[in-house]
NUTIMAR-125870 format. One record per residue (C-alpha): residue in three letters; x negated, y, z. Coordinates in steps of 0.05 Angstrom, whole numbers, plus 32768, in hexadecimal, padded with zeros to 4 digits. Each point is the difference from the previous one (the first is absolute). Example, Ala and Ser with C-alpha at 12.3 -4.5 7.8 and 13.67 -1.06 7.14 Angstrom:
% residues 2
ala7F0A7FA6809C;ser7FE580457FF3;
***
This chain:
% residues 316
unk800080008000;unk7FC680328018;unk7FD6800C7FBE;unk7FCA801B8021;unk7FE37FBF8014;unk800E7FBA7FEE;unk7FF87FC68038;unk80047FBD7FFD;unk7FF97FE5803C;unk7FAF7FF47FFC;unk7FE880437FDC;unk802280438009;unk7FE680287FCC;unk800280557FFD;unk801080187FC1;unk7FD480428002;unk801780257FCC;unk80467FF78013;unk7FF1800F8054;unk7FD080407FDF;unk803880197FD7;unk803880068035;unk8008804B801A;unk7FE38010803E;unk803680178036;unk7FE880388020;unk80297FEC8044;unk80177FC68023;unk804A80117FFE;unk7FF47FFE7FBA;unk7FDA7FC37FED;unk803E7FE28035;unk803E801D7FCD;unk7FD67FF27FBF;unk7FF57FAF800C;unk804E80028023;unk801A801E7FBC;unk7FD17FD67FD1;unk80157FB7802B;unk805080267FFE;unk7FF17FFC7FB8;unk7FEB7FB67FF8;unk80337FD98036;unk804580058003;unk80137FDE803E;unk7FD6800C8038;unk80037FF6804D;unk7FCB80268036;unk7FFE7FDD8043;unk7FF6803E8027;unk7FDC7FFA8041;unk7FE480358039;unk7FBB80017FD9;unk7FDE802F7FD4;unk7FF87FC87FCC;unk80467FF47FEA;unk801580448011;unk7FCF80247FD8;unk80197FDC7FC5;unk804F800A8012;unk7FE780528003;unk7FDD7FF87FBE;unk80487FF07FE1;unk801D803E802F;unk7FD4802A7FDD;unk80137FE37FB5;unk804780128014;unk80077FB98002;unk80317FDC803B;unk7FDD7FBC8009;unk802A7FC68021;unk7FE37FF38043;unk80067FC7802D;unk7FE78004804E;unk7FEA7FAC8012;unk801C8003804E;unk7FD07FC98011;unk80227FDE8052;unk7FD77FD8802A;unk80307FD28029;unk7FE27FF5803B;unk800F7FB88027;unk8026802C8037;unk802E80197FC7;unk7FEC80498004;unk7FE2801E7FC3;unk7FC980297FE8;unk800280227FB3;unk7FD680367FDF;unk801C80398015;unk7FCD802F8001;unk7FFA7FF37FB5;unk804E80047FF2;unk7FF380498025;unk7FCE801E7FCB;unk80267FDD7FCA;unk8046801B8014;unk7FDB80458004;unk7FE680017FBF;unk803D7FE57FE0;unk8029803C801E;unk7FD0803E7FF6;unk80007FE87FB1;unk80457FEE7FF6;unk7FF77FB77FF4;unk802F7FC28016;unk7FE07FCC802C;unk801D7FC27FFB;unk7FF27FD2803F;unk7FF47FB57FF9;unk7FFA7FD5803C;unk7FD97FC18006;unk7FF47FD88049;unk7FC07FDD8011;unk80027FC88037;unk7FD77FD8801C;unk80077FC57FC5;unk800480317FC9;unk7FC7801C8013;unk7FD47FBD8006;unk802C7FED7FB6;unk7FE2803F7FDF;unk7FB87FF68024;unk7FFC7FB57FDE;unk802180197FC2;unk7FCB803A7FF5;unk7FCA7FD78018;unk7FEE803C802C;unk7FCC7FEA8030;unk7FDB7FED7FC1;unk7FFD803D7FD6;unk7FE4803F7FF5;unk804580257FFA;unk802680358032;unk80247FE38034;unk802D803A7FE9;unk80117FE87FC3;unk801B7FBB8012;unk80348024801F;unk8013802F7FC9;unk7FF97FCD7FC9;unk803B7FCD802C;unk802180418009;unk7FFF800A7FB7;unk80127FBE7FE7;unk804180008026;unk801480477FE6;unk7FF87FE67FB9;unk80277FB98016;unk8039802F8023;unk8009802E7FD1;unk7FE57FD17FB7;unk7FD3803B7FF9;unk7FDF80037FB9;unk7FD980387FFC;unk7FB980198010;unk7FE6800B8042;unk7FD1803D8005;unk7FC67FFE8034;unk7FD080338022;unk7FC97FC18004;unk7FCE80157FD4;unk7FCA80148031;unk7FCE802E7FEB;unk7FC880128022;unk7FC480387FF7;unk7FBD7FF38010;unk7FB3801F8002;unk7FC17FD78009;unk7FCC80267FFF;unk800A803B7FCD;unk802E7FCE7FDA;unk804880158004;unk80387FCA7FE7;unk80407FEF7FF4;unk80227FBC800C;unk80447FE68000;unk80207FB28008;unk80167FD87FC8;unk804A7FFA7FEF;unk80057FBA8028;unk7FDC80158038;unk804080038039;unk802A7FDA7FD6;unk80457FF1801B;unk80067FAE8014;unk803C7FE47FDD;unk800D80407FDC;unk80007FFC7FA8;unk7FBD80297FF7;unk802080177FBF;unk802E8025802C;unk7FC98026802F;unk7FF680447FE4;unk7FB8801F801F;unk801180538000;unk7FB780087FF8;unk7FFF7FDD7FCC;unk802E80067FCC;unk7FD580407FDD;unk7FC88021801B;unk801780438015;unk7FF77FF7804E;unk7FB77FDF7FF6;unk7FEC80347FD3;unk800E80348032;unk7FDF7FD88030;unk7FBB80037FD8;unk801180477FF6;unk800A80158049;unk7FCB7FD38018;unk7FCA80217FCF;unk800980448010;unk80107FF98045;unk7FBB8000802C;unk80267FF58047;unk80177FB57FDE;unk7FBE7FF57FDF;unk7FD97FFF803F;unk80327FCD801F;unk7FE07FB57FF8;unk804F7FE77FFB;unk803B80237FF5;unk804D7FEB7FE8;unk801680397FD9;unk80477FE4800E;unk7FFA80318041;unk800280397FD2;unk80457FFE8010;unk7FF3801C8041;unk7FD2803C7FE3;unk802280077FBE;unk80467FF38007;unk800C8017804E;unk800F7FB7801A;unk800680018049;unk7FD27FCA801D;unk800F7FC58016;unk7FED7FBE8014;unk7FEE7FCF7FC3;unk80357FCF7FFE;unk7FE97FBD7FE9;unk80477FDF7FFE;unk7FEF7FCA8040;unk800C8034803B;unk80487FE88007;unk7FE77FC68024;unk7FD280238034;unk803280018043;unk7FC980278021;unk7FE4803D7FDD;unk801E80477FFA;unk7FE980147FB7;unk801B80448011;unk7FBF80028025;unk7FD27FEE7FC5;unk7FF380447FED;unk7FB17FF87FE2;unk7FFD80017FB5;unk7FC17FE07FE3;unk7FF880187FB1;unk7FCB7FCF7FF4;unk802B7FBE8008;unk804780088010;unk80037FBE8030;unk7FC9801D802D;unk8007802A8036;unk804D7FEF800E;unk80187FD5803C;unk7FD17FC9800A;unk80327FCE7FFE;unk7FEA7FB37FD1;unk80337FEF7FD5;unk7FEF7FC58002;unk800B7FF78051;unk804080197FEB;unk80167FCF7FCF;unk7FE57FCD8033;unk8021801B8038;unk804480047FD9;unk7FFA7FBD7FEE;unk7FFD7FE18047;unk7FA77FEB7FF6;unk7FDA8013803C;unk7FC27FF17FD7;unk7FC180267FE2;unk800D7FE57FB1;unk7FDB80327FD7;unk800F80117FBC;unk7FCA7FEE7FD4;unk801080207FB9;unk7FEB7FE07FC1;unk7FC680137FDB;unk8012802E7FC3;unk7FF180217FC8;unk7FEE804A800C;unk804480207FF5;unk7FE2803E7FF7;unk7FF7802A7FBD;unk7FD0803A7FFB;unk8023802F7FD5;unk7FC7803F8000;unk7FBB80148021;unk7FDB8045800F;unk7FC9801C8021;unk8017802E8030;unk7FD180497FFC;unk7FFE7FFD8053;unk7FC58012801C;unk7FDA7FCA8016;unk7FF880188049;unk804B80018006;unk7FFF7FB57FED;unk7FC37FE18026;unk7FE67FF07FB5;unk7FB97FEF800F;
***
């Protein structure tokens, strides 16, 4: 669908001339409206599971800004406890409902319950403890699959999971990003997964733009410009939601307030999602997750040497 790169499921392969070629947006809102009208363009039937992050809700804005009303779904993901009292991601539905107001959008609410034997049913089903995955989305892909079962959805599903990530080593600035099937949805048609990011090259091109003239990023060693958000679009902060808090029965995340712009799941609440998962499924044990060797899922899309002066750097 994307034409600026082709991918088959070994090799994903730039075309330059085509990346090159595409204007350069000279802000974030819009490089945001410009991929929302060109993927408006190319789908007709679309569905954005909106949560209370600045992934999917950057991309819902990017269709605000088009003039575009996107169709947006909140997952309300319930833990069951073995009590019978309940715990759900509420602090999520909160930035999601706000959103959804201040821009005139619909949320639609869809419900799904987790027990105790769903719970160890999805962990066997996803083989969890034995890949590299988010514990995140094991939830979100069973809370996807019964959406489309409930309601015989047929359209595409558009996601906020291509991760990109800026980088120097040295004097060496970069730019990488995931490939399309990196946080693909278990049980869910990838045919039907729509990467945001991905479907023209409007967002990363003002990604290499911003990151090249802006010396305050260069000097980072990591940085997701995802949290542009925050500086560029006047996000408030807020904790980075990983889609498994619904199942932590101790934490306040209205506490979490540290924001780390080098990797999102770092300096939140240091709760294992994995103790979690355990926890929920009745295991008093230490099992590990082990993750299966990969290929690198990463693709370097451009390179610079940043003008910095060395002593700023520790360039020896």
């Amino acid at each position: 669908m994307a034409k600026w790169y082709s991918y088959d499921k070994d090799n994903l392969v730039i075309d330059q001339d085509i990346y090159d070629s595409c204007d350069i947006p000279q802000n974030f809102k819009e490089s945001l409206k410009r991929q929302a009208e060109s993927l408006h363009s190319k789908i007709d039937n679309y569905i954005i599971f909106l949560s209370g992050g600045i992934d999917s809700q950057t991309k819902a804005y990017g269709f605000v800004l088009a003039g575009i009303k996107p169709r947006c779904v909140f997952l309300k993901l319930i833990y069951r406890l073995p009590d019978g009292s309940i715990r759900w991601n509420k602090e999520e539905f909160f930035y999601a409902s706000l959103f959804t107001k201040e821009h005139n959008l619909k949320l639609e609410v869809f419900e799904i319950e987790f027990d105790k034997d769903r719970i160890q049913d999805v962990v066997f089903k996803s083989n969890y403890f034995n890949n590299t995955a988010g514990t995140g989305i094991m939830f979100f892909s069973e809370a996807v699959q019964d959406f489309i079962k409930y309601e015989n959805y047929k359209g595409s599903i558009i996601t906020g999971h291509v991760t990109f990530s800026m980088s120097r080593s040295g004097k060496i600035c970069s730019g990488d990003f995931f490939r399309p099937d990196a946080g693909l949805l278990y049980g869910v048609d990838p045919a039907v997964v729509v990467p945001f990011d991905l479907i023209d090259c409007h967002v990363f091109r003002y990604y290499q733009y911003v990151h090249q003239k802006t010396k305050e990023i260069q000097i980072l060693q990591l940085y997701e410009p995802k949290n542009l958000a925050y500086t560029e679009l006047g996000f408030e902060f807020r904790h980075k939601f990983s889609g498994w808090e619904f199942l932590d029965t101790v934490n306040d995340y209205t506490t979490a307030s540290r924001i780390n712009f080098a990797k999102s799941y770092r300096g939140r609440i240091q709760e294992t999602p994995s103790r979690l998962v355990l926890d929920a499924m009745g295991i008093n044990s230490k099992i590990k997750r082990t993750g299966l060797k990969s290929v690198d899922s990463k693709v370097r899309l451009y390179e610079f040497t940043t003008n910095i002066e060395d002593r700023f750097i520790n360039v020896v």
